[in-house]
Structure formats: C-alpha cells, structure tokens
N, C-alpha and C positions, 0 to 999 in steps of 0.2 A: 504493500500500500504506500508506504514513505517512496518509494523508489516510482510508482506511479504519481503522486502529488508532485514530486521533483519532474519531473515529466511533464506535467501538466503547467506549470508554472513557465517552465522555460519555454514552452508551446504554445502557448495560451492563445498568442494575434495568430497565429495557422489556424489552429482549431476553430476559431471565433468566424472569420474569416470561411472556413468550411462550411460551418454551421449555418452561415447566411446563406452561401449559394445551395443549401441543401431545402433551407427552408425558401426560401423564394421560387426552385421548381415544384414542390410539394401545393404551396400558393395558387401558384401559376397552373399547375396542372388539374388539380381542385375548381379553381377559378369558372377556366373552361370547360371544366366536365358539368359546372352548376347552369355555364349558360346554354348547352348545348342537350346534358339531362333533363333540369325541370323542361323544358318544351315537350321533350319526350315522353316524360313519365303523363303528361299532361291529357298529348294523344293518345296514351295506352287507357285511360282512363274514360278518353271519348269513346274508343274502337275496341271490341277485346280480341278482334280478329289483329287486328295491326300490334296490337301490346303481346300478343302469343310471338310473332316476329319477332319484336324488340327486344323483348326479354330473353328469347333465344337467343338472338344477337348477343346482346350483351355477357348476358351466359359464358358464351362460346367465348368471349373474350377473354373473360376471367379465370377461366381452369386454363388459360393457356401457363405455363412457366414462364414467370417477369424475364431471364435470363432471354429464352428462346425469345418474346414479342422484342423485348427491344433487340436484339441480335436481327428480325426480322425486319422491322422499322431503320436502325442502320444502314441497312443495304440500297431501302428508299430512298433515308433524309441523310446519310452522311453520318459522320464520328461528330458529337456534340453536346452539347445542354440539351439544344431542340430535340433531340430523339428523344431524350429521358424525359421533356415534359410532354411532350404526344404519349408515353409510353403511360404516364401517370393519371393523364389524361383517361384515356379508353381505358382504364384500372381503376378510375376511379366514376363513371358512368353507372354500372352497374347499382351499386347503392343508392346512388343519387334517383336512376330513372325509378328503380322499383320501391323504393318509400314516398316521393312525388306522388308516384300510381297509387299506394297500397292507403297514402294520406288523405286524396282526394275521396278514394272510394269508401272512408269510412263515414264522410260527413252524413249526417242525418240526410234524410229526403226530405226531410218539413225545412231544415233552412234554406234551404234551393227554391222551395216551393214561394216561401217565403218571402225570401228575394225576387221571385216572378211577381209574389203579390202588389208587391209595392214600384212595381213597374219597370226595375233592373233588367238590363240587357242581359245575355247570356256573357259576354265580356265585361261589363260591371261586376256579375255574380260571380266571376271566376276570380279579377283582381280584388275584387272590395272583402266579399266573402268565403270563399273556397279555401286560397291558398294563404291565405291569414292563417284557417283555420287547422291546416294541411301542416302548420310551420313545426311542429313538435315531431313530426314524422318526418321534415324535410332534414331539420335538422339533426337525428337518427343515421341519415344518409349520408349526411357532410362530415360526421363522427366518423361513422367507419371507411368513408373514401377520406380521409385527414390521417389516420391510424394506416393503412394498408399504402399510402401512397409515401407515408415517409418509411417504411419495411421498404418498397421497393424502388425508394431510389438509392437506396445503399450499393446497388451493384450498378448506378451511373458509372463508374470509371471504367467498366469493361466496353462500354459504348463512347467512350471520347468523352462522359459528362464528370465534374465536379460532386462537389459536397461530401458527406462525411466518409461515404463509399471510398473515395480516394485515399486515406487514411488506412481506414482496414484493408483494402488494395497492397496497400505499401507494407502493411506490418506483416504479411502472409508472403508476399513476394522478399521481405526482411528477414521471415520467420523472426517479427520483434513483435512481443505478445505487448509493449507498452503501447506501442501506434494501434495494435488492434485492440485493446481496448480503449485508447483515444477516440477512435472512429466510431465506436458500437456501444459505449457506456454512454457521451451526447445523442446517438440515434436514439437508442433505448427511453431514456428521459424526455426526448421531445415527442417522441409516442406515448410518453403518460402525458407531458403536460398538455398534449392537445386533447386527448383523450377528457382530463380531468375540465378543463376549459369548457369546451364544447359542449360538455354534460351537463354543469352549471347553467349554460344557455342555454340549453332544452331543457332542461327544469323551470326555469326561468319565462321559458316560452309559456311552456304547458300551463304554469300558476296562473302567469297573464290573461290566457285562454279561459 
C-alpha cells in the first residue's frame, strides 16, 4: 500500500489527466446514446412491431464482446478516441432505449386520457406529461449505460483511445502491478461514484414525481 500511495503521489497530473479523457468519452458516448435512444425507446412505445426490431437491434449489440465491437468499428473509423466513443455509444443504447420504452408504457391510461381531456396534443402529452413522468425509468437507463460504459472504455488503448485503459495497458505490457492498479483502482471508483450519483437522482426524481 505505502509503495502504491508513493506511486500515486509522484503520478498524480498523469493519472488526473487520464481520468479526464476517460470520463469525457464515457460523457460523450452516454450523451449521444441519450439523444439518439430516448427517440427510440419513444417509437418502440408507439409501434411494438418496430420496438420487437429495436430491441433486437440493440440486443444484438450488447452481447457482442467490447474488445471485438471496437476492434470492429476501428477498421471503419481508424485508431482513436472517436472509435471508443461510437463504441460507448451503441453500448450504451440498449439501457437507455428499453427503460424510455418500459417508462413510457407504465404511465396510467387515465393521464393520457387526461391530457386529451383538456385539449393537449398528442406532442404536448408526450413532452409536458409522459416523459416527465417516464424520468425515474429514464434515469434507471442512464445509471446503467454510465456504469457499463466507463467498464468499457478501459480497453480504449487497444483501439488508439486514451483514458484510464492506457494505464493498465502499460502496467500489463510492464508487468508493473502499481500502473495496473493506477489504471483500475480510479476506473473502479468512478463506476461507484457515478453509480452512487445517478441513484440519488433517480430517487430524487421519483420523490419529485
């Protein structure tokens, strides 16, 4: 432990430094799966012939191996950050669409009705009431594409990307167990503190509600 704090200390602006570009693809690829999933989870919710697609889709995406997709997306987009946040991206869809879907479909039918009554559009009724009400489940989604996407950008440096990956990279190609737990002890922690975060604001949602 002394021999890792000693470690830590002389490292610290590297590490720090990692830790930003790790969490700003994790951001970034979260970001886009939010603007690109709630849409979708939205239409699976309209369609359940098209949501039976989707969700396959997405599916299919997810039991692939992180490793193998971005090794795949490399060969498209090039050695880079941008592979690892496309890859974080479509990794992080699947949560996002199917709690969008699962949030909207739970809403009562009387405040839909409701909102007819009183003269709301079908597009008022979706932004004003629906996904208001949808937001405890949405945010269920963003939890666990938040938690899975910062697990899989640890293995960004096999694709040309940054962050903490690069680190444990180095201490395995070192055989220096301080660099690998430099690398995996801040990934580790940033997977609880978003975890613990996130959960707070969906509690926080939910009381709201």
């Amino acid at each position: 432990m002394d021999r890792f704090m000693e470690y830590i200390s002389e490292n610290w602006m590297d590490l720090l430094y990692l830790t930003y570009d790790h969490i700003m693809m994790v951001v970034l690829g979260v970001l886009f799966a939010l603007i690109v999933g709630i849409p979708l989870g939205i239409v699976c919710s309209l369609d359940r012939k098209l949501a039976a697609v989707i969700l396959t889709i997405a599916n299919v995406i997810q039991v692939i191996p992180s490793l193998a997709l971005l090794v795949m997306l490399m060969i498209l987009l090039g050695l880079g950050s941008q592979t690892v946040i496309v890859g974080l991206f479509l990794y992080s869809l699947l949560p996002i669409i199917r709690n969008t879907y699962v949030g909207l479909n739970e809403i009562n039918s009387s405040v839909t009705e409701a909102g007819r009554g009183v003269g709301m559009s079908p597009l008022q009724i979706l932004i004003k009431v629906q996904l208001p009400l949808s937001l405890p489940f949405i945010m269920t989604g963003i939890r666990v594409a938040a938690v899975i996407a910062i697990g899989v950008a640890a293995v960004a440096p096999f694709v040309g990307g940054d962050g903490l990956g690069r680190e444990i990279y180095s201490g395995i190609n070192y055989r220096n167990d301080l660099r690998i737990y430099g690398g995996a002890i801040p990934a580790a922690l940033l997977a609880i503190a978003a975890d613990i975060v996130l959960g707070k604001l969906q509690k926080r949602l939910k009381f709201d509600k």
